[in-house]
LUMLO-189579 format. One record per residue (C-alpha): x, y negated, z; residue in three letters. Coordinates in steps of 0.05 Angstrom, whole numbers, padded with zeros to 5 digits, m for minus. Last residue first. Example, Ala and Ser with C-alpha at 12.3 -4.5 7.8 and 13.67 -1.06 7.14 Angstrom:
LUMLO-189579
    east   north      up  resn
   00273   00021   00143   SER
   00246   00090   00156   ALA
***
This chain:
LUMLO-189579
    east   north      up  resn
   00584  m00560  m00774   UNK
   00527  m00512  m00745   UNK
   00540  m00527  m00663   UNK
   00575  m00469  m00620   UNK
   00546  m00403  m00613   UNK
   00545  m00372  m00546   UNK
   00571  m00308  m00565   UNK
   00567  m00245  m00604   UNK
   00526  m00182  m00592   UNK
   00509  m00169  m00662   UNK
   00464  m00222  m00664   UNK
   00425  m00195  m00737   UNK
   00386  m00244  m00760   UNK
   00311  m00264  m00775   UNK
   00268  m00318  m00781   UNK
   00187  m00330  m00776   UNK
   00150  m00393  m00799   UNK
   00188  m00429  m00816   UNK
   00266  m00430  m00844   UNK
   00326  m00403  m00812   UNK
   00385  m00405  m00864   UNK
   00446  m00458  m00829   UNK
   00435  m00403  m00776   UNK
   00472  m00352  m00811   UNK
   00454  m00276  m00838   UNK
   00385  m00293  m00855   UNK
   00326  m00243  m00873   UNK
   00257  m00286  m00875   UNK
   00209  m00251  m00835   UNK
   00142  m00226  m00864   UNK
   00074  m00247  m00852   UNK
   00008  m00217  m00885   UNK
   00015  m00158  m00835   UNK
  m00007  m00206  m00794   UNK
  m00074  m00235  m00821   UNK
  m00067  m00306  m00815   UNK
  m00099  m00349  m00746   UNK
  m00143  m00401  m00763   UNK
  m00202  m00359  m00738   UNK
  m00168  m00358  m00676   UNK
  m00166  m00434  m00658   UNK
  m00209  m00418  m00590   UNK
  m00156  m00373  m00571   UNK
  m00089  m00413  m00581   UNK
  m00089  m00478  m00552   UNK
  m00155  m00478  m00517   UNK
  m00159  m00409  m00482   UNK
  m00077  m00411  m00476   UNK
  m00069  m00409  m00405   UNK
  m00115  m00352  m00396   UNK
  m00075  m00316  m00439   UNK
  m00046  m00269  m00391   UNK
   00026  m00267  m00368   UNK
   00102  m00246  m00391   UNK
   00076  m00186  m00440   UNK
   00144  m00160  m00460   UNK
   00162  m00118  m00520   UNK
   00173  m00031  m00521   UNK
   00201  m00010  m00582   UNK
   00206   00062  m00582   UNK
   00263   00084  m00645   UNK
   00247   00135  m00705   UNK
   00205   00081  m00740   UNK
   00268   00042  m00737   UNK
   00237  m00020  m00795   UNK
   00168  m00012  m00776   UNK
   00177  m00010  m00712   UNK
   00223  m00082  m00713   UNK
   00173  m00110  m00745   UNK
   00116  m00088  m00705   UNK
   00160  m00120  m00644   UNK
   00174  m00183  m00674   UNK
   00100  m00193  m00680   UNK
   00093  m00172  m00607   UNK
   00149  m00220  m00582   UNK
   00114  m00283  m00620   UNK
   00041  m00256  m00587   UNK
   00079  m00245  m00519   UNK
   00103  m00316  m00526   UNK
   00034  m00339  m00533   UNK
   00008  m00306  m00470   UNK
  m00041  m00239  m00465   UNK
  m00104  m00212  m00469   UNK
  m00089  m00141  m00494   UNK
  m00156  m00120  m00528   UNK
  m00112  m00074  m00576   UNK
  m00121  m00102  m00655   UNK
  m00162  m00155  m00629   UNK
  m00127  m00179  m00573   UNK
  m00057  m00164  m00602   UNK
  m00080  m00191  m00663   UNK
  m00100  m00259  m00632   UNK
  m00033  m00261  m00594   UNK
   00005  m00243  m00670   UNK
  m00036  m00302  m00708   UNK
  m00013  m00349  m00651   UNK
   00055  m00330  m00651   UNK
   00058  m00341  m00727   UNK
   00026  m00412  m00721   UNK
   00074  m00427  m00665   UNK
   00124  m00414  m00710   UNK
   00172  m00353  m00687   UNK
   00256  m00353  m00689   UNK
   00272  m00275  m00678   UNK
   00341  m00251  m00660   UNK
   00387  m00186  m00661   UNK
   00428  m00149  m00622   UNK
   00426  m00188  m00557   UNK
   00468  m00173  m00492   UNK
   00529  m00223  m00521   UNK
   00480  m00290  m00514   UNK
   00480  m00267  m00431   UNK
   00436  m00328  m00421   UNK
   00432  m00346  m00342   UNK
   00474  m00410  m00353   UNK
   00411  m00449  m00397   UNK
   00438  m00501  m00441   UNK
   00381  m00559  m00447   UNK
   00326  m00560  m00499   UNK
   00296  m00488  m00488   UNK
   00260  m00429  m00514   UNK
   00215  m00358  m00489   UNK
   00178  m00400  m00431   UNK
   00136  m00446  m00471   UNK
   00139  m00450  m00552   UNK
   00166  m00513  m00586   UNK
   00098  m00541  m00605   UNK
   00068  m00552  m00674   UNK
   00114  m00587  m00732   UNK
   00161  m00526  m00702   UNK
   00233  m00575  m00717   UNK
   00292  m00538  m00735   UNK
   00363  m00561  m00720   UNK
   00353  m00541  m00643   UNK
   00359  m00469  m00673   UNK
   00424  m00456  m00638   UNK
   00417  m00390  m00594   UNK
   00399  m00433  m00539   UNK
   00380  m00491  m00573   UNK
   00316  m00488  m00584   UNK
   00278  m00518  m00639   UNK
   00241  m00468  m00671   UNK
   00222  m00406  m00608   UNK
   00261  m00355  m00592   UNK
   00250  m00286  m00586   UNK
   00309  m00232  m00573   UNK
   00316  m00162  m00584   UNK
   00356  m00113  m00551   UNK
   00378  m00050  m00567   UNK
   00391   00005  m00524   UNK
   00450   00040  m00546   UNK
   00485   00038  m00483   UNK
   00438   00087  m00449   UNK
   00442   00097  m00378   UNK
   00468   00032  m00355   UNK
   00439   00001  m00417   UNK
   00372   00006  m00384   UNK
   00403  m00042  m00325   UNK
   00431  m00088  m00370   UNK
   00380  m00091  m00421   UNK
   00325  m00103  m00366   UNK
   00384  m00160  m00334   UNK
   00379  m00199  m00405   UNK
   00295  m00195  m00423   UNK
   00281  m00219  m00357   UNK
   00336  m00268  m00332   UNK
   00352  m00306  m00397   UNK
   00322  m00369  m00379   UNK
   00279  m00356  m00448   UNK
   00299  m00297  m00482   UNK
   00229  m00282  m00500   UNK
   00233  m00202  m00503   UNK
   00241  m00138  m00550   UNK
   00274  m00083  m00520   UNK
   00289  m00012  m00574   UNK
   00298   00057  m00547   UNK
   00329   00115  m00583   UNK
   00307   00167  m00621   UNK
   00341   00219  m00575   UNK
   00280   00261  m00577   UNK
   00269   00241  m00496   UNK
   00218   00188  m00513   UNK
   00250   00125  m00525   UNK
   00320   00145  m00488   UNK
   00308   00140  m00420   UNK
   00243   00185  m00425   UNK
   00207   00136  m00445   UNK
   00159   00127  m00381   UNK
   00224   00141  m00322   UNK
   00270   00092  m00358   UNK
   00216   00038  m00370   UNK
   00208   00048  m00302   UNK
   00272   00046  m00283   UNK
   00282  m00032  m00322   UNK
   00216  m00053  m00278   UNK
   00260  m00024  m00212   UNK
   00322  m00065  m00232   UNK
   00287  m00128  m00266   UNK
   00283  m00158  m00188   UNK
   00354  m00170  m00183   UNK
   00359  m00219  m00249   UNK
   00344  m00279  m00205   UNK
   00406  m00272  m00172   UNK
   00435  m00286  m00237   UNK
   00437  m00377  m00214   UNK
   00430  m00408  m00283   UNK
   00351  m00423  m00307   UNK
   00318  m00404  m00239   UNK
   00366  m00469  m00206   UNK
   00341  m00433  m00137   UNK
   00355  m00505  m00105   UNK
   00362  m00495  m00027   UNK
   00330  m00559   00010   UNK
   00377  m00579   00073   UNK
   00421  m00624   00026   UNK
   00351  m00668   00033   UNK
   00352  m00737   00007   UNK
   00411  m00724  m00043   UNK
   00377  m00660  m00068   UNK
   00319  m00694  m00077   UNK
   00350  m00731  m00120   UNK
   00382  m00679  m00158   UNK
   00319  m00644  m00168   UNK
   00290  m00713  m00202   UNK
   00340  m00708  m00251   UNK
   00339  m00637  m00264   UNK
   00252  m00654  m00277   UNK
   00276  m00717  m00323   UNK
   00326  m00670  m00369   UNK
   00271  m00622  m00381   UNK
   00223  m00673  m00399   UNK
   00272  m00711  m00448   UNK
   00285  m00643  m00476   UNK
   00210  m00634  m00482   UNK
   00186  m00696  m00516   UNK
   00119  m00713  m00516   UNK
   00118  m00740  m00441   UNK
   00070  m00746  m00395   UNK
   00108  m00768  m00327   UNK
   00128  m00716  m00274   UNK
   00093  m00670  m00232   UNK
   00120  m00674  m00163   UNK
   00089  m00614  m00125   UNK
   00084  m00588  m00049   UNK
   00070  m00514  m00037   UNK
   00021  m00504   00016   UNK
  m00005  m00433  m00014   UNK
  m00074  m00484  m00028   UNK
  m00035  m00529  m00070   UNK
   00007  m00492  m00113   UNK
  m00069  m00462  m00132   UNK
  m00105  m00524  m00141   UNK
  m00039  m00550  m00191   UNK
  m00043  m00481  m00222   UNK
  m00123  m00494  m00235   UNK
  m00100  m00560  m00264   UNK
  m00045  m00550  m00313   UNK
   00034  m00553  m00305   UNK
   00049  m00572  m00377   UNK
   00072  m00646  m00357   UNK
   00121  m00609  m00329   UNK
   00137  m00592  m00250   UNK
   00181  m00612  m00200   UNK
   00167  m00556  m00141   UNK
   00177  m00566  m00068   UNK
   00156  m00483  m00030   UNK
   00170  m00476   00041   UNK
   00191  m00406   00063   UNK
   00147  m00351   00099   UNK
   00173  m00291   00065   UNK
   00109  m00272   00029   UNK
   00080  m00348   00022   UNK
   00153  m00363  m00012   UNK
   00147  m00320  m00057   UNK
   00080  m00337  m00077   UNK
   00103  m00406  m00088   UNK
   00169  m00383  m00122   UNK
   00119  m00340  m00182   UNK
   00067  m00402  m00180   UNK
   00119  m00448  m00195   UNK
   00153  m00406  m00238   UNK
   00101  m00399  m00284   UNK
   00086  m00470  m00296   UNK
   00137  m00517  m00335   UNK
   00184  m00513  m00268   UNK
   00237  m00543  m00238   UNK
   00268  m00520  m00169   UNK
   00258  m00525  m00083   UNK
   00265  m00471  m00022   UNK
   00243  m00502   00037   UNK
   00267  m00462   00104   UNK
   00218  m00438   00151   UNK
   00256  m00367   00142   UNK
   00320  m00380   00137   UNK
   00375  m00386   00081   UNK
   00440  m00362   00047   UNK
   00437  m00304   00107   UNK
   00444  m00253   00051   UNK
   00385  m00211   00066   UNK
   00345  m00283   00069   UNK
   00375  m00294  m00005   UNK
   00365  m00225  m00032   UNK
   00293  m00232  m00003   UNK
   00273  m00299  m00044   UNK
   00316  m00281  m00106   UNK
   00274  m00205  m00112   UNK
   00211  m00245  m00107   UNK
   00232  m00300  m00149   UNK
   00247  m00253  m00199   UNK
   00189  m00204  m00205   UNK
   00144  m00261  m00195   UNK
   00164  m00286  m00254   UNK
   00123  m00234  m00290   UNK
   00055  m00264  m00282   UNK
   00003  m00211  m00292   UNK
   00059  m00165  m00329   UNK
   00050  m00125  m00384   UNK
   00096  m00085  m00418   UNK
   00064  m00064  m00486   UNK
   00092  m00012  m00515   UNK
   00104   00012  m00595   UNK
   00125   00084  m00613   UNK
   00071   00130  m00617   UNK
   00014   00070  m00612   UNK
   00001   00017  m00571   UNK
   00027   00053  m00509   UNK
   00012   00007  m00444   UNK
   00066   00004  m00396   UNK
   00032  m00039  m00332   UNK
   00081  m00090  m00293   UNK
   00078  m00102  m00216   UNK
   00090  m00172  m00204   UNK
   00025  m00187  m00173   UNK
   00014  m00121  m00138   UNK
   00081  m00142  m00090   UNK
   00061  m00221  m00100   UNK
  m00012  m00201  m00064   UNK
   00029  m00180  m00002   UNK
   00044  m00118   00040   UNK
   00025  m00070  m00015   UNK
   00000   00000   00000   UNK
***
């Protein structure tokens, strides 16, 4: 039995599509991580209960540290985005978590840069607070460990015990979930590959060079450098339009009544692909939350979404190639890159 709501929160389901494509699907996955972050840090004596335990957020987080923090009996100080929306706000609230939600703003680098801003300010007012800095501090990968032998225990460590091996496909986002499951499943298998989702316009695997004329995707992308990004774990990458994560969330509803986020409909697109092209291999793709979130944005626009297997990838080998709606290029386990010259 669980002790806390953020234990049966944070638990993931495996749900089998078909033969060889899996949905894992978490409520709100980031509770995984701030869970596992929260306890390693009391185990560690790096803080106290009663202490307040502070970061930036565009949502998720928030709610994932808040919980957290309710389980371990911490204080909760969150700078959120413009993005954090109203029945999060209620809910940050009533778990006694305190939030600074910063100006409207169009612009998300700007945004991103104004919320690390504001942390170091409070920072300066209160050395006491403990910044969990989600986006560069690998403690946050700890919680992956038990979701990574789970996968192990469901596929058979391998993609189904045939020896047809297992294929991740993930928003790379801060880097924590999709990076420390390879790590741990590649402790048993090194050939697991690992597939990452970006959205147009972030930087982290240099795409800042190509604008979405939509939205640069939530969670999966960024504007600033992230430190938790382990850019030599990934085999290959996906760029995704918000137009061709949309059409994949609405098929993944349709298609499999899986009500899910908009980077799980980008990640699920790249996952078909990617079974379709290893049909051999189990490609298993993360569901990072439910698409309650996305009712306006993405749902209620779903007879503009395209049939999927109407889109294709374009096939680049450099970076200087990506093009909208949907990219593709082999990683290769390389580095950071540095800027197209």
């Amino acid at each position: 039995m669980d002790q806390h709501i953020a234990e049966a929160i944070g638990r993931p389901d495996l749900i089998r599509l078909d033969d060889r494509l899996v949905c894992l699907r978490f409520e709100t996955m980031k509770v995984v991580s701030a869970l596992a972050a929260v306890r390693h840090l009391l185990d560690t004596g790096a803080v106290r209960r009663g202490d307040t335990l502070l970061d930036s957020s565009s949502g998720i987080y928030a709610y994932a540290l808040a919980l957290a923090c309710h389980r371990h009996g911490m204080r909760c100080h969150i700078v959120g985005s413009t993005t954090v929306d109203g029945t999060l706000c209620a809910q940050l609230a009533v778990l006694g978590a305190t939030l600074e939600r910063m100006e409207p703003c169009d612009d998300l680098k700007l945004d991103q840069k104004r919320r690390v801003a504001r942390i170091h300010e409070i920072l300066a007012e209160h050395p006491e607070y403990h910044w969990m800095r989600q986006y560069h501090d690998d403690i946050h990968y700890l919680g992956y460990r038990a979701v990574a032998e789970r996968i192990r225990r469901a596929t058979g460590g391998d993609g189904g015990g045939d020896g047809g091996g297992l294929t991740l496909v993930g928003g790379v986002g801060s880097g924590a979930s999709s990076g420390a499951l390879a790590r741990y499943l590649r402790e048993d298998s090194p050939d697991v590959e690992l597939v990452g989702v970006q959205p147009f316009g972030s930087v982290t695997f240099g795409a800042e060079h190509v604008a979405d004329p939509e939205i640069i995707i939530a969670g999966i992308g960024s504007s600033i450098p992230f430190g938790n990004v382990d850019h030599a774990s990934y085999d290959t990458l996906h760029w995704i339009s918000f137009d061709a994560a949309l059409a994949g969330s609405v098929d993944l509803l349709r298609r499999h009544a899986v009500f899910a986020g908009l980077s799980t409909g980008a990640g699920y697109l790249a996952a078909r692909w990617e079974r379709s092209r290893a049909p051999e291999r189990t490609v298993v793709f993360i569901a990072a939350d439910t698409g309650h979130r996305y009712v306006d944005s993405v749902y209620a626009r779903h007879r503009e979404a395209v049939a999927v297997d109407s889109l294709t990838p374009h096939r680049i080998t450099d970076r200087a190639e990506l093009a909208l709606p949907w990219s593709r290029m082999r990683w290769n386990r390389a580095p950071s890159p540095g800027p197209l010259r």
